[in-house]
N, C-alpha and C positions, 0 to 999 in steps of 0.2 A: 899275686900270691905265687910260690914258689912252688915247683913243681911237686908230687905227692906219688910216694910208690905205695903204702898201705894206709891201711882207715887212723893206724893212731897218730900218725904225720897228720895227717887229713884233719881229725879231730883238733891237735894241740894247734895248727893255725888257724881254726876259727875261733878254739876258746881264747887264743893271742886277742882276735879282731874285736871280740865279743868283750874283753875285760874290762872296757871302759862304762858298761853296761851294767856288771853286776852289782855295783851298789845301790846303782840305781832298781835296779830288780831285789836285792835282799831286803830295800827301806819299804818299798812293796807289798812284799809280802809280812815285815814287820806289821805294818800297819793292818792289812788285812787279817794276821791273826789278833793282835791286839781288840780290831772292832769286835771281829768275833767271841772271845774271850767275853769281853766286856757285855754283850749281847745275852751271853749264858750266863753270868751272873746275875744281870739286873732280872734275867726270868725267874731264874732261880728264888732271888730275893722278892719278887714279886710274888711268887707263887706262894712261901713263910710268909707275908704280908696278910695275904686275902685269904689264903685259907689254913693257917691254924695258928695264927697270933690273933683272929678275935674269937677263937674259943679256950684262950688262955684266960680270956679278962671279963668283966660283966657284960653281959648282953645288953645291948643298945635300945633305949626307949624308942620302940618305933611310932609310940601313939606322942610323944613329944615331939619329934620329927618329923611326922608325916601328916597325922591326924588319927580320929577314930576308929575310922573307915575305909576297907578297902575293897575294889572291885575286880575278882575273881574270876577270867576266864576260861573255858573249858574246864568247866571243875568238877566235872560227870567222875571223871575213871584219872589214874596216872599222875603224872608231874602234879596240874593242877588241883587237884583235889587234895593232895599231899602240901603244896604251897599253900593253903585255902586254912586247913586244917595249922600248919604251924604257925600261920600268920593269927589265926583265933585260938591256939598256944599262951600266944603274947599278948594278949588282951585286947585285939583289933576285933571292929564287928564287919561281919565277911558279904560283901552281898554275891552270890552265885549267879552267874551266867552257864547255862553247862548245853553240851550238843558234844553228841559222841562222833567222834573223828577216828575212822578207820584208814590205816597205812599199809599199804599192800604193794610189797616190791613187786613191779610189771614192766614192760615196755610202754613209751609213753602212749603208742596206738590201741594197747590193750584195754587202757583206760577208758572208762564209757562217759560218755557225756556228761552226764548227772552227777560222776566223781568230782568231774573237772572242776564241777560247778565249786560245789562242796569243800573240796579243797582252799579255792578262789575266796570261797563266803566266810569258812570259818577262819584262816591262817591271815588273809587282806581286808576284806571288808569288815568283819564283825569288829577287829581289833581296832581298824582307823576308825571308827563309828564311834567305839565305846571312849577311844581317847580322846575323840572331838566333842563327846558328852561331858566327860569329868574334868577338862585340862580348864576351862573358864573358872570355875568353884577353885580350883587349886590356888590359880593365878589371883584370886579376890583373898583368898586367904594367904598368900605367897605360902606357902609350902603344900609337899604333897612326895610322891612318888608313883613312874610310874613303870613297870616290869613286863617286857613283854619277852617269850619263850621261843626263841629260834630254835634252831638243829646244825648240831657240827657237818652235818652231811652241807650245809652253805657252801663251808670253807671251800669248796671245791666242786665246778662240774659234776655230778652223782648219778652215773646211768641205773636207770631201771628209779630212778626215786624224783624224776623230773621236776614234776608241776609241783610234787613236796618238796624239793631242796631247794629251787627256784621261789614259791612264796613264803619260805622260809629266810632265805635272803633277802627280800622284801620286809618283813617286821627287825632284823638287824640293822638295815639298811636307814629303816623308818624309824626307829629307838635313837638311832646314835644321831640323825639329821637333829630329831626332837631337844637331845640332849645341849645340840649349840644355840637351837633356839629359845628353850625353857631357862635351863640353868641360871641365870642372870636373875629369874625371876624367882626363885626358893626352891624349886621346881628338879628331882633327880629321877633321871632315868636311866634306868637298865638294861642292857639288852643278855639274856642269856642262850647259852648255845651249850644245851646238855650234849654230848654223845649219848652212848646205848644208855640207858635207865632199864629196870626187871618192872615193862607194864604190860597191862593184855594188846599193846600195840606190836609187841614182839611173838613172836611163833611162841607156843606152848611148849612145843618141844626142842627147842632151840636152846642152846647154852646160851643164847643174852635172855632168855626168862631166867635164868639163875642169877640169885644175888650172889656178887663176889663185889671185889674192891675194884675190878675195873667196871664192873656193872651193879650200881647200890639200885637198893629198893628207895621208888619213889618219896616214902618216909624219912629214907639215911640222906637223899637225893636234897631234898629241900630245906632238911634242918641246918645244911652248910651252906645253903645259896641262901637263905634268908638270912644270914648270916653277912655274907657278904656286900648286902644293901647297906647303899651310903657312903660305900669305899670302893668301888669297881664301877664303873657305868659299863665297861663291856667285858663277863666274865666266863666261861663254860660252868659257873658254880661249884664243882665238884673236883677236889685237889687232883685227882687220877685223870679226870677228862682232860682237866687244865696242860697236864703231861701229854696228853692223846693229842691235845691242840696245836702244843707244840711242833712237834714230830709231825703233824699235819699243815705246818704252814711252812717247812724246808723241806716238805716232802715234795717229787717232779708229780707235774700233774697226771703224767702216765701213767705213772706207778698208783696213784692215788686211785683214776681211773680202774684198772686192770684189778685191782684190790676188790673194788666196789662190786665191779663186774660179778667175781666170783662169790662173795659174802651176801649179798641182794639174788644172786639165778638160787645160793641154798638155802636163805631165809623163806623166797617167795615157796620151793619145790615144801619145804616142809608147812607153811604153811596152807598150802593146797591139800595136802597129806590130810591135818589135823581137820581140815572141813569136808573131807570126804568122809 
């Protein structure tokens, strides 16, 4: 290269050296916007899909599809009781399993023993129990459905919410394996992953006890995820979450972290507040 007295000499013989590159770099970047592009639209369409193209149309016979019968866990307070209820809406008969499950942003050592358990027995154990109960009868009748209730907090690492976000990724984990293994046989499975929901699992005085559209009541909650059974095996149910989820799966894990960090130390300090 020929000698250089200032930067824009300097500059214009590397972009000389470099010009045999750039198309090779423009088709590059074609392409990488194009994926992308095409990425946001299929979500997009996905999202008009699953949740408000089937409450443009008549509601789906779940007792023709599934059966009579459905078994309802944790159906004390919240999500489930709300699912429980719209599922015997549609003329299913509900049988209740209920144990009240308390969530309490902490550090994982703050947790005592006896949560641990708790957590373990209701989010792991109860659920693979109850689907190794009903999954035989399903598979004798081929069809059936079966829905189990994760947390967006999965999608990612979630300080202060451990041994929750963790066996909560365990029933997604467990939904979606079931899904390749049933399906063949009549057999649909769900896996859901609300974000926030307005239940007494959130602080009383906390804005996600408010219903808003990013945060529906347990009631607004379930009448669109029931909805969505039959068309999504893995969905957050709720078209706003569905957005949250988004945003949450190109979101750096850092950021996602640090987020958590401070929404969990004000959830936990207000909910310490409320029980004083």
């Amino acid at each position: 290269m020929a000698a250089v007295d200032s930067f824009y000499l300097l500059y214009r013989e590397i972009a000389r050296s470099c010009n045999c590159y750039m198309e090779a770099l423009a088709l590059v970047g074609a392409w990488y916007t194009a994926r992308k592009s095409i990425t946001v639209v299929c979500d997009f369409y996905s999202l008009i899909r699953l949740h408000f193209v089937p409450r443009l149309v008549s509601r789906a016979d779940l007792i023709k599809q599934y059966g009579r019968w459905a078994v309802v866990s944790g159906a004390t307070d919240g999500i489930g009781r709300a699912y429980a209820e719209e599922l015997a809406s549609r003329g299913l008969n509900i049988i209740l399993i209920s144990r009240n499950q308390e969530k309490l942003q902490m550090y994982f050592t703050q947790v005592s023993e006896d949560k641990l358990w708790d957590i373990i027995n209701v989010n792991i154990a109860a659920a693979s129990l109850m689907v190794h109960i009903v999954l035989p009868g399903m598979v004798e009748r081929k069809k059936g459905a079966v829905v189990t209730i994760s947390s967006g907090s999965c999608c990612k690492p979630t300080p202060q919410l451990a041994a929750f976000s963790a066996s909560k990724a365990y029933l997604d984990h467990f939904s979606r394996a079931l899904q390749y293994e049933y399906a063949s046989k009549g057999i649909f499975v769900q896996s859901l992953i609300p974000f926030y929901v307005a239940t007494n699992m959130t602080a009383p005085g906390s804005f996600l006890h408010k219903c808003s559209w990013l945060v529906p009541s347990p009631k607004v909650y379930a009448h669109h995820a029931v909805s969505t059974l039959g068309i999504s095996k893995r969905t957050t149910g709720y078209w706003s979450h569905s957005i949250q989820f988004l945003f949450a799966q190109y979101m750096p894990e850092w950021l996602w972290v640090w987020g958590a960090n401070i929404l969990n130390r004000s959830l936990r300090k207000e909910a310490l507040s409320c029980k004083a």
